[in-house]
NUDRENLUM-201523 format. One line per field, with one value per atom (N, C-alpha, C): residue number from 1; atom name; x, y, z. Coordinates in Angstrom, 3 decimals, padded with zeros to 6 digits. Example, Ala and Ser with C-alpha at 12.3 -4.5 7.8 and 13.67 -1.06 7.14 Angstrom:
2
k: c(1  1  1  2  2  2) .
a: c(N  CA  C  N  CA  C) .
X: c(013.190  012.300  013.200  012.850  013.670  012.900) .
Y: c(-005.690  -004.500  -003.300  -002.250  -001.060  000.030) .
Z: c(007.800  007.800  007.800  007.080  007.140  007.870) .
This chain:
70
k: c(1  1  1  2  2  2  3  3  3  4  4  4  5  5  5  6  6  6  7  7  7  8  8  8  9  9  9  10  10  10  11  11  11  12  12  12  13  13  13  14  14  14  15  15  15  16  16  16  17  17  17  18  18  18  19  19  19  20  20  20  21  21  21  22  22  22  23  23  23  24  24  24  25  25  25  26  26  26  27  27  27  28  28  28  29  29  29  30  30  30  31  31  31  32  32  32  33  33  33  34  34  34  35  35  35  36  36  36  37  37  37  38  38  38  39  39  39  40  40  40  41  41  41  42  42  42  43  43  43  44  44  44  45  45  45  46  46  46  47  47  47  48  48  48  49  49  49  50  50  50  51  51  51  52  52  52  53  53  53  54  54  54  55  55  55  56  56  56  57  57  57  58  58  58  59  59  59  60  60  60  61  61  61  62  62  62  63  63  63  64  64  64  65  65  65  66  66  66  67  67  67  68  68  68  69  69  69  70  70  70) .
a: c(N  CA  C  N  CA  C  N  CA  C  N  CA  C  N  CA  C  N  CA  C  N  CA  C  N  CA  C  N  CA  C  N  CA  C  N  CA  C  N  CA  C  N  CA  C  N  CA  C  N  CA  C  N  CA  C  N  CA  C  N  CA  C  N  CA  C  N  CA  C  N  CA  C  N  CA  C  N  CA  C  N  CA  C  N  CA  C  N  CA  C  N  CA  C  N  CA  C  N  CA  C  N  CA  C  N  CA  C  N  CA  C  N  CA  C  N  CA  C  N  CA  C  N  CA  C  N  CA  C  N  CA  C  N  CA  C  N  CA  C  N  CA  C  N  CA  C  N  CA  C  N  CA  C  N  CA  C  N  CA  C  N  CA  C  N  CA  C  N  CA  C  N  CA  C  N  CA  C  N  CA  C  N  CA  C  N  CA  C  N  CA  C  N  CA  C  N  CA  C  N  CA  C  N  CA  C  N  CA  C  N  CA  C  N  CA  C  N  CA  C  N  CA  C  N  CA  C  N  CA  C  N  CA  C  N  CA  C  N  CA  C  N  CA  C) .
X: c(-001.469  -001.984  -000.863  000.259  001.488  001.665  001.408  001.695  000.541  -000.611  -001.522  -001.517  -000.884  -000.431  000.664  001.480  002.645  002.368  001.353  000.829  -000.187  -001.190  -001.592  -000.889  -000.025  001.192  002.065  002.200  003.275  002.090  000.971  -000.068  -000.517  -000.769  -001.286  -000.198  001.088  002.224  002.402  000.983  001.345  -000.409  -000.449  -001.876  -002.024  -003.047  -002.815  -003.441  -003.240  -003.289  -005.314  -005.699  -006.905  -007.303  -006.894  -007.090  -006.996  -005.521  -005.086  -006.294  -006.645  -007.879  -009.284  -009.282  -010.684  -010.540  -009.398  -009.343  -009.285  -008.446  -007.793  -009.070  -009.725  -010.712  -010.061  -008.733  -008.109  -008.036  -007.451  -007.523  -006.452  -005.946  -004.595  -003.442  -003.581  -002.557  -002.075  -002.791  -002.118  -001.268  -002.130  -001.498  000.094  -000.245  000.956  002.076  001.858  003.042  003.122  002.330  002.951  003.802  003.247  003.697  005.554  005.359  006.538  007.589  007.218  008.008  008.568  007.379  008.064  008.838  008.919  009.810  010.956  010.906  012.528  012.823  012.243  012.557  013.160  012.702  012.852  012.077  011.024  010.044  008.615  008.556  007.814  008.917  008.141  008.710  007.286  007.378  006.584  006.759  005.400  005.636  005.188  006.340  006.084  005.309  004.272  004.100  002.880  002.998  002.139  000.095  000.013  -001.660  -002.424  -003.701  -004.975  -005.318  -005.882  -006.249  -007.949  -008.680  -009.802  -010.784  -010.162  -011.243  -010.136  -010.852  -009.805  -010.002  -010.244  -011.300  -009.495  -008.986  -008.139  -006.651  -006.358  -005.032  -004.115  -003.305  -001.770  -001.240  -000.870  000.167  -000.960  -002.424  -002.845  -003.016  -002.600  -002.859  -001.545  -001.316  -000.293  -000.887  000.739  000.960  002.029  002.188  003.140  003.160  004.188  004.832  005.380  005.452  006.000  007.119  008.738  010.130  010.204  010.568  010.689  012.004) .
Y: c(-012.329  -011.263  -010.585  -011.078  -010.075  -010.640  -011.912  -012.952  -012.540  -012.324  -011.989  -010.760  -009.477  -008.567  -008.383  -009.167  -009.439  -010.184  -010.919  -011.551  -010.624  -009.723  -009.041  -007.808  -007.219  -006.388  -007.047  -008.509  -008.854  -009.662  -009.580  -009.988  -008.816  -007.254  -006.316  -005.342  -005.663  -004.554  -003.316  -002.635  -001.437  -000.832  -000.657  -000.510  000.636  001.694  002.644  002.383  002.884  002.447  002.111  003.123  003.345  001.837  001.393  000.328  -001.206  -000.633  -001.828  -002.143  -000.906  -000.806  -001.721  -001.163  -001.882  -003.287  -003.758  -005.165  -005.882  -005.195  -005.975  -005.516  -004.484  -004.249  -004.068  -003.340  -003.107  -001.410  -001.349  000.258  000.432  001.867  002.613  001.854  002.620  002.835  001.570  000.482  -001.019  -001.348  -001.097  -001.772  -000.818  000.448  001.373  000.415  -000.021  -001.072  -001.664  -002.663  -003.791  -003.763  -002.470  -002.060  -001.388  -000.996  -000.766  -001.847  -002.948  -004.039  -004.910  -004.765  -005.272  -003.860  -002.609  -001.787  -002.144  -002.470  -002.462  -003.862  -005.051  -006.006  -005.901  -004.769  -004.465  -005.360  -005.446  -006.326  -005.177  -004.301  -003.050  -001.539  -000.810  001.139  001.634  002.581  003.719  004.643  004.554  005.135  006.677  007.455  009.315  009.945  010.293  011.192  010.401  009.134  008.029  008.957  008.710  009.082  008.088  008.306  006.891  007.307  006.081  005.645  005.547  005.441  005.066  006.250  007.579  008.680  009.748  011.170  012.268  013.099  012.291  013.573  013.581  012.550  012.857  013.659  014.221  015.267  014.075  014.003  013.620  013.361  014.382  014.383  013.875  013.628  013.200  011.186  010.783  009.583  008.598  007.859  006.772  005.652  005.442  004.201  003.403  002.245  001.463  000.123  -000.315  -000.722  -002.029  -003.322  -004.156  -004.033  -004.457  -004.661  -006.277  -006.142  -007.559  -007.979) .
Z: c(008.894  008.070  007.271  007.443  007.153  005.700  005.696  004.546  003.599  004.251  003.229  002.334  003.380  002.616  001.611  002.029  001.443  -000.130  -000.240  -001.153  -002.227  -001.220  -002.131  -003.314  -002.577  -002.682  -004.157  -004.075  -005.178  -006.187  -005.854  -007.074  -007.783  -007.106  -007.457  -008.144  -007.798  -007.428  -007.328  -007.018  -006.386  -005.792  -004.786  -004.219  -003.436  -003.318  -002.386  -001.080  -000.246  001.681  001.650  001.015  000.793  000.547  -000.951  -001.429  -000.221  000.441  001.256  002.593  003.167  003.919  003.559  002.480  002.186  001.674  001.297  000.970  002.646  003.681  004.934  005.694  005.938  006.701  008.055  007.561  008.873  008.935  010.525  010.585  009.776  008.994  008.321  009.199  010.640  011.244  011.292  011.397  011.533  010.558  009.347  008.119  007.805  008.196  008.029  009.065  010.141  010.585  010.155  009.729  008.648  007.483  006.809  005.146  006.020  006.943  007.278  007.687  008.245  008.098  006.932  006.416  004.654  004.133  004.074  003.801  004.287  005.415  006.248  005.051  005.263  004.644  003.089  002.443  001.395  000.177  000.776  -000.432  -000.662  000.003  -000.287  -000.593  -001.032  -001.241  -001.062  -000.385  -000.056  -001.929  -002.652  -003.788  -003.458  -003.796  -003.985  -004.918  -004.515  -006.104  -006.879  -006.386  -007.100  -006.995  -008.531  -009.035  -008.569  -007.943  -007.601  -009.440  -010.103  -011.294  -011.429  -010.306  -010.072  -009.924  -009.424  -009.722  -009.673  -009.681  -010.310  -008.485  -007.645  -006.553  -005.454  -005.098  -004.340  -004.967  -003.919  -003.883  -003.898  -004.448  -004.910  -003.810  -002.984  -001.823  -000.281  -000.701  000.354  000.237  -001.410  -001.129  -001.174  000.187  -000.029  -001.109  -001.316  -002.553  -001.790  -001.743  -001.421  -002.831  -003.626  -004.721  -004.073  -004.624  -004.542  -005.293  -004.680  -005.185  -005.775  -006.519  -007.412  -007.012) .
């Protein structure tokens, strides 16, 4: 599954946790380990600050973004 994320991540290059959920149909907290292993790896970043594009309803500082590193 790590590969699959890893794949969606550098096809999409930048997805929010939200997003990553509903594609993996996994719980947050899982995928938050995973997205953290590719951080260490340095083929993900935790994006700051990052806007969802798709509606205006969530708070800023409540939605993760994680960015594929090229």
């Amino acid at each position: 599954m790590l590969r699959d994320l890893q794949t969606y991540l550098k096809e999409r290059q930048q997805a929010s946790l939200q997003e990553i959920v509903q594609q993996f149909h996994t719980d947050a907290d899982a995928l938050r380990g995973m997205l953290n292993q590719l951080i260490r790896k340095g083929r993900v970043q935790k994006t700051e600050g990052a806007k969802c594009t798709h509606c205006r309803d969530c708070a800023p500082e409540s939605v993760e973004f994680y960015e594929w590193i090229n």
